[in-house]
C-alpha positions in Angstrom: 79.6 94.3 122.7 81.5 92.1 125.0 82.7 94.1 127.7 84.5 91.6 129.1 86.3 91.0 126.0 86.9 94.8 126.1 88.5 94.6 129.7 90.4 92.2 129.1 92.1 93.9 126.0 92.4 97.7 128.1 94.1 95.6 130.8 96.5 93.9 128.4 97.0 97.7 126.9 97.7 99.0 130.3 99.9 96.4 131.5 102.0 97.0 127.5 102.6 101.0 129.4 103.5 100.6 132.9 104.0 97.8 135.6 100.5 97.6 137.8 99.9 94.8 140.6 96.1 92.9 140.4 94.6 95.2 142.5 95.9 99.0 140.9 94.6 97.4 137.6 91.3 96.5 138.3 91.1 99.9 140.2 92.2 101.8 136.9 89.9 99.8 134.7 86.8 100.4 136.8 88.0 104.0 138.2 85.6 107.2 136.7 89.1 108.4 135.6 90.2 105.2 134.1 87.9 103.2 131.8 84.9 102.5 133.4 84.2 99.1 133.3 82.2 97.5 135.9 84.5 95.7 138.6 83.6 92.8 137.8 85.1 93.1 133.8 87.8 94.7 135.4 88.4 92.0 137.8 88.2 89.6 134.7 90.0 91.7 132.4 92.7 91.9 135.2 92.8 87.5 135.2 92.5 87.5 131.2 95.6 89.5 131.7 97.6 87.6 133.8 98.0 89.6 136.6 95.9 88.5 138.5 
């Protein structure tokens, strides 16, 4: 799986719902009440994004 690819689309979903700035994103992508990534894919999902 490509977890990166995987943050990136979560982050895209996220950003679809609700305003977030580049640091409240990666924080819900890699939160334990979020999604879990690591924060590095969330960091990358964030920039795939274009939030960041």
């Amino acid at each position: 799986m490509d977890w990166d690819a995987q943050a990136a689309l979560s982050a895209k979903n996220y950003l679809s719902m609700e305003p977030f700035s580049c640091s409240g994103l990666v924080e819900q992508l890699s939160s334990a009440a979020g999604e879990q990534f690591t924060v590095g894919q969330a960091q990358y999902g964030a920039k795939a994004a274009g939030i960041c």
